[in-house]
GUZA-101287 format. One record per residue (C-alpha): residue in three letters; x, y, z. Coordinates in steps of 0.2 Angstrom, whole numbers, always signed. Each point is the difference from the previous one (the first is absolute). Example, Ala and Ser with C-alpha at 12.3 -4.5 7.8 and 13.67 -1.06 7.14 Angstrom:
! residues 2
+---------+-------+-------+-------+
! residuo !    xx !    yy !    zz !
+---------+-------+-------+-------+
!     ALA !   +62 !   -22 !   +39 !
!     SER !    +6 !   +17 !    -3 !
+---------+-------+-------+-------+
***
This chain:
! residues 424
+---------+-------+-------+-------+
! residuo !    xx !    yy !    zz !
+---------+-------+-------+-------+
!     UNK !  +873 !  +544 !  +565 !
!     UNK !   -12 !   +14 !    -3 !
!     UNK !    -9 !    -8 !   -14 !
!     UNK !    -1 !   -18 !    +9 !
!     UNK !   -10 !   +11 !   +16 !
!     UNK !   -11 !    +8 !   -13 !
!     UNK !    -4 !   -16 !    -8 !
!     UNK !    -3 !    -8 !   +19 !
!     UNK !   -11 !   +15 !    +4 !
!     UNK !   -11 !    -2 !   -17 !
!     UNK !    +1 !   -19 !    +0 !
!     UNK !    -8 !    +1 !   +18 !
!     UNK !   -15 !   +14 !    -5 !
!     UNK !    -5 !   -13 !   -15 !
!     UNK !    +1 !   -16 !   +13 !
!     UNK !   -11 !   +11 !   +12 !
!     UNK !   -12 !    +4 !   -14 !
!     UNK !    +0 !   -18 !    -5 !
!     UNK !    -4 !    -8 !   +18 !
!     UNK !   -12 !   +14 !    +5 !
!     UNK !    -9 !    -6 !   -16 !
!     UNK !    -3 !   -18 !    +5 !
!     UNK !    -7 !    +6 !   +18 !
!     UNK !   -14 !    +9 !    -9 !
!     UNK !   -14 !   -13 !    -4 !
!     UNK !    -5 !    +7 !   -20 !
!     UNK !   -14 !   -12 !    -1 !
!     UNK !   -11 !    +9 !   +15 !
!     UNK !   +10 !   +18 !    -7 !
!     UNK !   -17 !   +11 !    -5 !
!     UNK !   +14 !   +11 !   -12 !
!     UNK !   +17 !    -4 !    -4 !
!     UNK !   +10 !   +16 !   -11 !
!     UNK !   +18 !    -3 !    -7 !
!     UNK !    +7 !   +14 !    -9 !
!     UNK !   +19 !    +3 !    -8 !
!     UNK !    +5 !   +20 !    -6 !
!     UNK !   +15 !    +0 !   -10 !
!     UNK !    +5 !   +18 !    -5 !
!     UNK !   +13 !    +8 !   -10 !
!     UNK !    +7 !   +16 !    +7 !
!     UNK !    +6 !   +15 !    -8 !
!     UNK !   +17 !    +1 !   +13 !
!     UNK !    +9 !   +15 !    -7 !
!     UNK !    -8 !   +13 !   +14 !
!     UNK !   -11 !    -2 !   +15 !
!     UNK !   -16 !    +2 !    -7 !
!     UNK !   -13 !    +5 !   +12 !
!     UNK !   -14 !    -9 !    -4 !
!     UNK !   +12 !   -14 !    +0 !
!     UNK !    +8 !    +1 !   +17 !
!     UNK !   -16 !    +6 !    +9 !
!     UNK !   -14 !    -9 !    +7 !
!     UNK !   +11 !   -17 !    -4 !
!     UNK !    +0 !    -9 !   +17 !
!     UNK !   +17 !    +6 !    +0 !
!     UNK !    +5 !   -11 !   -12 !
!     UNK !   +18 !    +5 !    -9 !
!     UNK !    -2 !    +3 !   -20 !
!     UNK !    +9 !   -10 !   -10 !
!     UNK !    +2 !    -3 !   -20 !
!     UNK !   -13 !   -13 !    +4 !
!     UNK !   -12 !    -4 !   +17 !
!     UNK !   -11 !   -14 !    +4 !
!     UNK !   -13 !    -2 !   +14 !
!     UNK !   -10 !   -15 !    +3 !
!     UNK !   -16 !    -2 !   +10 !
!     UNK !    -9 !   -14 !    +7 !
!     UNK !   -16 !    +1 !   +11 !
!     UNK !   -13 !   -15 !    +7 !
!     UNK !   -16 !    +2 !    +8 !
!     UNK !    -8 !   -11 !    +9 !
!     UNK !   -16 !    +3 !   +13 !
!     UNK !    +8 !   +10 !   +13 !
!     UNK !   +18 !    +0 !    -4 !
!     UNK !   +10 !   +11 !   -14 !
!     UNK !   +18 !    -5 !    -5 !
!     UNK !   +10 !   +14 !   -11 !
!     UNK !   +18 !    +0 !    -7 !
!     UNK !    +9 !   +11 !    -9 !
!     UNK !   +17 !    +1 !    -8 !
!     UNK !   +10 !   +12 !    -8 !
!     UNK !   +17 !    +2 !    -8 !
!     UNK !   +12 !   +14 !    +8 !
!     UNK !   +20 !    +0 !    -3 !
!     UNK !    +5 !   +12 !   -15 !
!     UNK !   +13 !   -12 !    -5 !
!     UNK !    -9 !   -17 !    +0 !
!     UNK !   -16 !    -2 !    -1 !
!     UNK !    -2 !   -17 !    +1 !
!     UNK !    +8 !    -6 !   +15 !
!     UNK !    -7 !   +13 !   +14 !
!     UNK !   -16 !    +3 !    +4 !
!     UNK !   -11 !    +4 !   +12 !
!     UNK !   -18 !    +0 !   +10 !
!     UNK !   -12 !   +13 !    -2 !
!     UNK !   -17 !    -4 !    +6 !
!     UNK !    +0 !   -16 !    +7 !
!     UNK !   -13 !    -4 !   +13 !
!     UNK !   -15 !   -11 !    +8 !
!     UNK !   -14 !    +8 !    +3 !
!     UNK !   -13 !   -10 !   +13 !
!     UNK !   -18 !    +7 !    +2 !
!     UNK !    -9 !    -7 !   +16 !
!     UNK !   -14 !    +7 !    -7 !
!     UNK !    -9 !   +11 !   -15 !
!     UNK !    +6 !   +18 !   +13 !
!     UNK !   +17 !    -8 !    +6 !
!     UNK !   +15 !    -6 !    -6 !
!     UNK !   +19 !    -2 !    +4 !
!     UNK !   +13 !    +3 !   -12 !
!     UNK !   +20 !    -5 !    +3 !
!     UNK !   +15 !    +2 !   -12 !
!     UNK !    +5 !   +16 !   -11 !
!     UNK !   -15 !   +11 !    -5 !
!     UNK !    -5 !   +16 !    -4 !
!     UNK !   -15 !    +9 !   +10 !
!     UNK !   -18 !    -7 !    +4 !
!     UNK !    -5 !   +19 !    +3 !
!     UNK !    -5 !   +15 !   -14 !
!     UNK !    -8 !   -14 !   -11 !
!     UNK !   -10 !   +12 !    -9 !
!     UNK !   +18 !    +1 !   -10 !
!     UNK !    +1 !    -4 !   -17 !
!     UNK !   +17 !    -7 !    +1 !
!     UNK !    +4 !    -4 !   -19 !
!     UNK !    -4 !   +18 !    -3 !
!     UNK !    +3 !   +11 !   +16 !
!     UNK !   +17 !   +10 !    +4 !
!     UNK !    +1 !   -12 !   +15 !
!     UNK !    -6 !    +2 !   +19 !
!     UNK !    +8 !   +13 !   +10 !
!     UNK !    +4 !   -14 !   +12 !
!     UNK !    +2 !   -15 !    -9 !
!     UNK !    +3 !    +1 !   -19 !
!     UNK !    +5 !   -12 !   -13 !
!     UNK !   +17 !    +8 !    +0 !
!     UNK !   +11 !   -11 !   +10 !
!     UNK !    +1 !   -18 !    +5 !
!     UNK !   -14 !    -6 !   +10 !
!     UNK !    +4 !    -2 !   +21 !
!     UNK !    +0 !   -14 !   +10 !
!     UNK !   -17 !    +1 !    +9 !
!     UNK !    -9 !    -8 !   +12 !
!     UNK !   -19 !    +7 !    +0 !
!     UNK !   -17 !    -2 !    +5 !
!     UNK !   -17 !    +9 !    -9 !
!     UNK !   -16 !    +1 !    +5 !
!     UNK !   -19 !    +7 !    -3 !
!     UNK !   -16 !    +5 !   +10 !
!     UNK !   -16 !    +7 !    -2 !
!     UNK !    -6 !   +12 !   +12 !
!     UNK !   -16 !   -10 !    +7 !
!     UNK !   -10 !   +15 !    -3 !
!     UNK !    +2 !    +7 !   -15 !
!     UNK !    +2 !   -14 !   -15 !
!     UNK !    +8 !   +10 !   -11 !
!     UNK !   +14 !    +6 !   +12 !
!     UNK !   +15 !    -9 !    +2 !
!     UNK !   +17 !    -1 !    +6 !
!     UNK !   +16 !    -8 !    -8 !
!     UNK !   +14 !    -2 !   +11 !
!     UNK !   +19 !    -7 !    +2 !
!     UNK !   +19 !    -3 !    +8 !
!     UNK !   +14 !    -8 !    -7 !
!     UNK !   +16 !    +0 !    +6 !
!     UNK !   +15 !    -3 !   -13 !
!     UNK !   +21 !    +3 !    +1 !
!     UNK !   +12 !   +12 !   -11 !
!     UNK !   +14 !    -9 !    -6 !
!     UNK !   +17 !    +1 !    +6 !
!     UNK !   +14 !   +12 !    -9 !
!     UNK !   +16 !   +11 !    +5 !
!     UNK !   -10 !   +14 !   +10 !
!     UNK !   -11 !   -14 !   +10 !
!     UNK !   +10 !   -13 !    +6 !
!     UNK !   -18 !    -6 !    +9 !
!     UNK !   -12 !    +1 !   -13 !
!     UNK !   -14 !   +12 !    +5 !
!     UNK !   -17 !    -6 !    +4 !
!     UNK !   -16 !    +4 !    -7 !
!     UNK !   -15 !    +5 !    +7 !
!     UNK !   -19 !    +1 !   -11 !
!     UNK !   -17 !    +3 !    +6 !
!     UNK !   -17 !    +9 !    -9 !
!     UNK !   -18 !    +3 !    +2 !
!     UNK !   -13 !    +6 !   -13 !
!     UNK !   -18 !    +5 !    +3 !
!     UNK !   -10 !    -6 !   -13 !
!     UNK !   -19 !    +7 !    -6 !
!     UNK !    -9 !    -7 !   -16 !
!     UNK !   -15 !    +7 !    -6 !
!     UNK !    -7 !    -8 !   -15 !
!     UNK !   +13 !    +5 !   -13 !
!     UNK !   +10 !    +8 !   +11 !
!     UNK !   +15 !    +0 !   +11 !
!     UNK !    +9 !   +11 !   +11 !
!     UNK !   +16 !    -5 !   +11 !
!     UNK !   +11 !    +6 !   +13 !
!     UNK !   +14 !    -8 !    +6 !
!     UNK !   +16 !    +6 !   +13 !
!     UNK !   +15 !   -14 !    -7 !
!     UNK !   +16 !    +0 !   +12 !
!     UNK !   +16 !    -5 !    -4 !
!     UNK !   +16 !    +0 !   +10 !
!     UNK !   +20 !    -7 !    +1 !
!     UNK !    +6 !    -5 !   +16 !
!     UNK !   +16 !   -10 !   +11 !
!     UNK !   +10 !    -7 !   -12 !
!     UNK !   +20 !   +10 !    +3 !
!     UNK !    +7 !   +10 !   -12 !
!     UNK !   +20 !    +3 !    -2 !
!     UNK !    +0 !   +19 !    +5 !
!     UNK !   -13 !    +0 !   +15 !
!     UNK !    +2 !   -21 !    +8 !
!     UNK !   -16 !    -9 !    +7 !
!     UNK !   -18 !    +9 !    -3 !
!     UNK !   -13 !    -5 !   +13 !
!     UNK !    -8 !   -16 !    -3 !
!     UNK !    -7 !    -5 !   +13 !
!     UNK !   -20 !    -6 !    +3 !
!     UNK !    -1 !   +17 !   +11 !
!     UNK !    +8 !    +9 !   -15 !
!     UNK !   -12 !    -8 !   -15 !
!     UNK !   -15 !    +6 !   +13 !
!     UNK !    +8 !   +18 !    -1 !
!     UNK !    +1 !    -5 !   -19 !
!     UNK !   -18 !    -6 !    -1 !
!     UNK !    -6 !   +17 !    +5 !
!     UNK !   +12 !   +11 !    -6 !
!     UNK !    +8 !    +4 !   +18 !
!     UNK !   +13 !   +11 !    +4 !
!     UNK !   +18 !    -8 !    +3 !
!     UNK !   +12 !    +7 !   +15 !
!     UNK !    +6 !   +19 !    -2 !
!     UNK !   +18 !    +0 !   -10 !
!     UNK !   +12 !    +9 !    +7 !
!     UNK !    +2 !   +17 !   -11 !
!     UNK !   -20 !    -3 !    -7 !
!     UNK !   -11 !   +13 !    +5 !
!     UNK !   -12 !   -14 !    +2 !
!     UNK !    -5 !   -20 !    -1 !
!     UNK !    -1 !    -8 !   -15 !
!     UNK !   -13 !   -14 !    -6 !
!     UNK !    +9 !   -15 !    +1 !
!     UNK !    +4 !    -7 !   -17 !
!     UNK !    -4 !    +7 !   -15 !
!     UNK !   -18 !    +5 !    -5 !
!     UNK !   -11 !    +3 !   -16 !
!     UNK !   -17 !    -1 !    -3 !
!     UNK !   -17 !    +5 !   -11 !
!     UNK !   -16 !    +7 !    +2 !
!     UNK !    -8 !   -11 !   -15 !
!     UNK !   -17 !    +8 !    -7 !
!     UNK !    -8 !    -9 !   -15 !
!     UNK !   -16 !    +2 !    -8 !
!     UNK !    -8 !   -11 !   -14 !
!     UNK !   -18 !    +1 !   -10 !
!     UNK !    -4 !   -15 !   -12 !
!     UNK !   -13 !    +4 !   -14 !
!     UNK !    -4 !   -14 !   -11 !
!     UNK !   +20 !    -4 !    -6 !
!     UNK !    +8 !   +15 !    +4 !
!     UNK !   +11 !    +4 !   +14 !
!     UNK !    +2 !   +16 !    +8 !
!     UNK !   +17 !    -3 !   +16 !
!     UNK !    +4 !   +18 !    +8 !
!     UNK !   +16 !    -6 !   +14 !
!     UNK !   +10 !   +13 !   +11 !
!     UNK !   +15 !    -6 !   +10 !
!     UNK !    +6 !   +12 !    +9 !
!     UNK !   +18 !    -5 !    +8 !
!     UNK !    +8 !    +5 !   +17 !
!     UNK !   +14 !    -2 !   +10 !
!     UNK !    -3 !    +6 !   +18 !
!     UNK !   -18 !    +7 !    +8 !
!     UNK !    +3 !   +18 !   -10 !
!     UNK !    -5 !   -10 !   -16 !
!     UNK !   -12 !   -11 !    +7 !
!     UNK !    -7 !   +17 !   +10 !
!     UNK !    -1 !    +5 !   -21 !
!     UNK !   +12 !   +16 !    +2 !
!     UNK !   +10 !    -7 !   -16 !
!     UNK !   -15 !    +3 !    -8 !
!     UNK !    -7 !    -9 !   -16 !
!     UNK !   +18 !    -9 !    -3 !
!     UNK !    -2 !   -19 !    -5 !
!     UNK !    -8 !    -9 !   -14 !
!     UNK !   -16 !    +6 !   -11 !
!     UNK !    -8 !   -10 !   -13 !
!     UNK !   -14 !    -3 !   -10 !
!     UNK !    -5 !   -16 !   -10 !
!     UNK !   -11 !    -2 !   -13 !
!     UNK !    -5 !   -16 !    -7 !
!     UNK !   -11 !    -4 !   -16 !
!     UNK !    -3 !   +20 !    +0 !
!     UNK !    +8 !    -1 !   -18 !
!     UNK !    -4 !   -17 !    -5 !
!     UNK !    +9 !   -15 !    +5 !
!     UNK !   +15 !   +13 !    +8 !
!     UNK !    +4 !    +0 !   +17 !
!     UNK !    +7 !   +18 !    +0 !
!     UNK !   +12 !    +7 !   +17 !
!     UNK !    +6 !   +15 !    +6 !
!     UNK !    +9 !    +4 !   +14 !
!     UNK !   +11 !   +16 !    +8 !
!     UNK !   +12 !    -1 !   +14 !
!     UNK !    +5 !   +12 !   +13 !
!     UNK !   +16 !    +3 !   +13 !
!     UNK !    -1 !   +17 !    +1 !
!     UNK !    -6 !    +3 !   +14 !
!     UNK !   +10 !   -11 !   +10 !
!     UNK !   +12 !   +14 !    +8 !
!     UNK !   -11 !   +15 !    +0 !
!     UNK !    +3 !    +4 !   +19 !
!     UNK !   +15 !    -8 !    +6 !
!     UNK !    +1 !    -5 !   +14 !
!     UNK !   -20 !    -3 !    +2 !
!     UNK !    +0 !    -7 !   -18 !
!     UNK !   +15 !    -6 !    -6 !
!     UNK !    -1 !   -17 !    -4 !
!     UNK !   +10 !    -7 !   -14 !
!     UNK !   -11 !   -13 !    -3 !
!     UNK !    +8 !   -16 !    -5 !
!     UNK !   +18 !    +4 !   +10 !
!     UNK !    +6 !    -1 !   +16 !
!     UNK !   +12 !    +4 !   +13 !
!     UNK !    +3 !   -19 !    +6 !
!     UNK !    -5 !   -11 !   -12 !
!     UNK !   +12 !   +10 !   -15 !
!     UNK !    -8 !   -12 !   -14 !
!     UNK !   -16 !    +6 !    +5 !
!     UNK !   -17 !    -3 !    -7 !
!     UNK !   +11 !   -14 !   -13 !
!     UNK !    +4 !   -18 !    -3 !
!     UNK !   +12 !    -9 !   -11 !
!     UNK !    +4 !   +18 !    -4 !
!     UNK !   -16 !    +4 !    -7 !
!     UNK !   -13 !   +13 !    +7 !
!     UNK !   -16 !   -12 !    +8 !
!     UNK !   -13 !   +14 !    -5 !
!     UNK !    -2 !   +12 !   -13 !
!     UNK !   +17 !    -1 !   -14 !
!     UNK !    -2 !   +19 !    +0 !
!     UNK !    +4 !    +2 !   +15 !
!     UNK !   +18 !    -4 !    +5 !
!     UNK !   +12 !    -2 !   +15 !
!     UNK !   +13 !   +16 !    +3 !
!     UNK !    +8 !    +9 !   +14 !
!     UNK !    -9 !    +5 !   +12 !
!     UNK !    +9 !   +16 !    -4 !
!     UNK !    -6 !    +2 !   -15 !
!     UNK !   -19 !    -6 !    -2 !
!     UNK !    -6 !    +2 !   -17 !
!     UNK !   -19 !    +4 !    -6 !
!     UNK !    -7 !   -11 !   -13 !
!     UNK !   -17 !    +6 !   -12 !
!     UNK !    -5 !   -14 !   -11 !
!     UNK !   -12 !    -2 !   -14 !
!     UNK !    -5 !   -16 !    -4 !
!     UNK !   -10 !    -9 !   -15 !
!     UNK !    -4 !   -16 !    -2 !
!     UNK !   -11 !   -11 !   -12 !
!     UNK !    -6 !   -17 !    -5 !
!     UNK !   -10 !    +0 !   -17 !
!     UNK !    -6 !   -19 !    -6 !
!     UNK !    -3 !    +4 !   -22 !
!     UNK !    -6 !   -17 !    -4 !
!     UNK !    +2 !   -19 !    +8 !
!     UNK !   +20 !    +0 !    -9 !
!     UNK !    +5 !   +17 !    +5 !
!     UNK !    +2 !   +12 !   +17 !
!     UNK !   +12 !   +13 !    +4 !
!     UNK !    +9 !    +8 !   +15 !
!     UNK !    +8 !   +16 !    +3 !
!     UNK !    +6 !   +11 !   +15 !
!     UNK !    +6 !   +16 !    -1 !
!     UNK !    +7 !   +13 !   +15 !
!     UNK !    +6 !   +16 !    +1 !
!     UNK !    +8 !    +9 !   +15 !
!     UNK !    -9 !   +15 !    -1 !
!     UNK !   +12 !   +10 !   +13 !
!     UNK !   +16 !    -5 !   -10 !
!     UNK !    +6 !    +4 !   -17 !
!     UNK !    +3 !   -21 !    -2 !
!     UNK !   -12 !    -6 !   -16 !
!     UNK !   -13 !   -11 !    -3 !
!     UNK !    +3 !   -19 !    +4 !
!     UNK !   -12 !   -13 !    -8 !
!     UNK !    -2 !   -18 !    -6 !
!     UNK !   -12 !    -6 !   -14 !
!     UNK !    -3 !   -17 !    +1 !
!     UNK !   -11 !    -9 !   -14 !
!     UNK !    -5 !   -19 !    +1 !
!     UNK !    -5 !   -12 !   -12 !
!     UNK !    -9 !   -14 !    +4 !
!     UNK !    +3 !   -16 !    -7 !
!     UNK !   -12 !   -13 !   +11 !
!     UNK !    -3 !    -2 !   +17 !
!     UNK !   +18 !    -8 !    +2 !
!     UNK !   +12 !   +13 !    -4 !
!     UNK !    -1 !   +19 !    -7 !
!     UNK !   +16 !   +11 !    -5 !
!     UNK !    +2 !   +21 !    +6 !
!     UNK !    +9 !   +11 !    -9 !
!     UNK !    +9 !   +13 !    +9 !
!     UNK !    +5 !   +20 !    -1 !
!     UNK !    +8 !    +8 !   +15 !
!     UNK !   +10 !   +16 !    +2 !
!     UNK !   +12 !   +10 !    +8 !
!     UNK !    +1 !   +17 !    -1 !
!     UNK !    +4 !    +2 !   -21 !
!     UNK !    +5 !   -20 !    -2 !
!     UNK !   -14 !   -11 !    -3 !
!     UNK !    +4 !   -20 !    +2 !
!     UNK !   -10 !   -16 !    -5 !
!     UNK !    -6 !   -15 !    +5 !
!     UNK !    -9 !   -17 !    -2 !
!     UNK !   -10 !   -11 !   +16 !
!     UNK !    -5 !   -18 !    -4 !
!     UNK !   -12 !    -4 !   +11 !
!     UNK !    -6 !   -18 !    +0 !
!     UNK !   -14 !    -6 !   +11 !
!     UNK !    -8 !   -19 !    +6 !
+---------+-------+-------+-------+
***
């Protein structure tokens, strides 16, 4: 019976796939992009490299993902699939991001379905260790959002990027109401020649929903304003003082980026908080740092990045924050089990908050027409865990289809792999 629900369930994402196909008009599509990934696993161990930044995708001896996007004047249309059950492959799989995307105009779109962020774009994605708000690392949320851009009448080269979405958690064993969620950002934005600088303040928050241990959250339009502007809930008997309602993180988001002829200089800073002591800065310089260099050796795009917690309980209770946990919403700053924002950075007891130092490298180097390689490496520089890395080279065939060869490790084991990758 099992089986037959699993076959119902797959049968029912390739029907949808199918008929959201003949609704898109290919003949007025400006770019239409199919591709298929077929990938064999090392499955032996849980390979880093493997399991992280994977749109929470389970590993198996063998994973597929297929992709399909149409463009036509003012409308995007995106599907993805991806395999996830250990045992079989074949018959469940699952939506990652899966979307339409309408732009009213050239400054303003909207965007429903499951996506990722439409803030920190400056973020090479393929590359980067992942957003400390929204990485690659789990499946992409239900979303519902609008985006926008203005110039500042009085100053051309300033302008203003700016957004709110709202999206949904999923249901589970600890929230028998699945939580909401709550998304909005603003950037300043000043180019000068070959130059940009940008600051942007990105707030996240869960909120409502009911959870087994605690019941019904406050969900209410009063409630989401309190939400909205990070507003204090009612006094909790035994608290020494209100709470925000619902559950809040955020970003300070500084980049900088100097084009000269083809290279590419990107300097970035996210630094993350939890409550106003880290948006006042008193958890310091913890967040993300990273520099990006493209072309500087040539055709390379070259990445390095370093991670800090360890600040984020430096002066309980003024700084105590435990940044992707919670004393509500016990899942915290996860979905589907995976953490949303940086795979460093994991869920614990509150009780016992861990501090996480990262470095991370990352590169992209094209050798000819028929060959590029990939490789990411990290190393927890706090712990005595090891290095963790995977070496990816690709050979080209024609435009149509290419084939990666894989390296991972874990710890002392090292595990190979092989991607098809076929393209129309």
């Amino acid at each position: 019976m099992l089986n037959q629900l699993k076959k119902s369930k797959s049968i029912t994402y390739f029907f949808f796939l199918l008929i959201f196909s003949f609704f898109i008009d290919l003949s007025i599509a400006k770019d239409k992009k199919f591709t298929f990934y077929l990938t064999k696993n090392p499955t032996n161990l849980d390979y880093w490299w493997l399991e992280k930044n994977n749109y929470g995708q389970s590993i198996n001896k063998i994973n597929f993902q297929t992709s399909i996007k149409f463009k036509n004047s003012n409308t995007t249309y995106a599907i993805n699939l991806l395999s996830k059950d250990k045992n079989n492959i074949v018959n469940d799989i699952y939506l990652n991001e899966t979307f339409i995307k309408y732009n009213f105009d050239q400054n303003t779109f909207l965007r429903v379905g499951r996506y990722y962020k439409d803030f920190s774009t400056y973020l090479n994605d393929n590359l980067s260790s992942g957003s400390m708000l929204i990485s690659y690392n789990a499946q992409a949320m239900p979303k519902l959002g609008l985006v926008s851009s203005k110039k500042y009448s009085k100053a051309s080269k300033i302008h203003f990027d700016f957004g709110i979405a709202h999206g949904i958690f999923q249901k589970n064993n600890l929230y028998t109401k699945p939580p909401y969620l709550h998304e909005k950002f603003i950037y300043l934005n000043v180019v000068n020649n070959n130059n940009q600088f940008s600051i942007g303040l990105v707030h996240e928050a869960m909120w409502g929903g009911s959870t087994s241990r605690l019941g019904d959250q406050p969900d209410s339009f009063k409630d989401f304003l309190k939400v909205f502007i990070s507003a204090d809930g009612d006094l909790m008997e035994g608290e020494p003082h209100a709470n925000a309602v619902g559950n809040h993180l955020g970003i300070w988001d500084f980049f900088y980026q100097r084009v000269t002829n083809n290279q590419i200089l990107k300097l970035y800073y996210q630094h993350l908080f939890e409550d106003t002591s880290g948006l006042r800065f008193a958890n310091k310089t913890d967040g993300l740092w990273g520099l990006e260099l493209i072309n500087y050796i040539p055709q390379t795009t070259l990445l390095v990045e370093y991670i800090s917690t360890k600040n984020q309980t430096i002066n309980p209770p003024y700084v105590q924050e435990g940044y992707y946990n919670h004393g509500i919403y016990d899942l915290g700053w996860t979905y589907k089990n995976y953490t949303l924002g940086s795979p460093f950075i994991q869920n614990t007891d509150s009780s016992n908050i861990v501090d996480t130092e990262v470095v991370y490298i990352a590169a992209n180097t094209i050798f000819s027409s028929k060959y590029h390689s990939n490789i990411k490496i990290s190393k927890k520089t706090n712990t005595g865990e090891k290095l963790n890395y995977k070496f990816q080279l690709t050979r080209v065939w024609d435009s149509k289809y290419d084939v990666s060869f894989l390296v991972i490790n874990n710890d002392n084991n090292i595990g190979f792999g092989v991607t098809l990758n076929r393209y129309l």
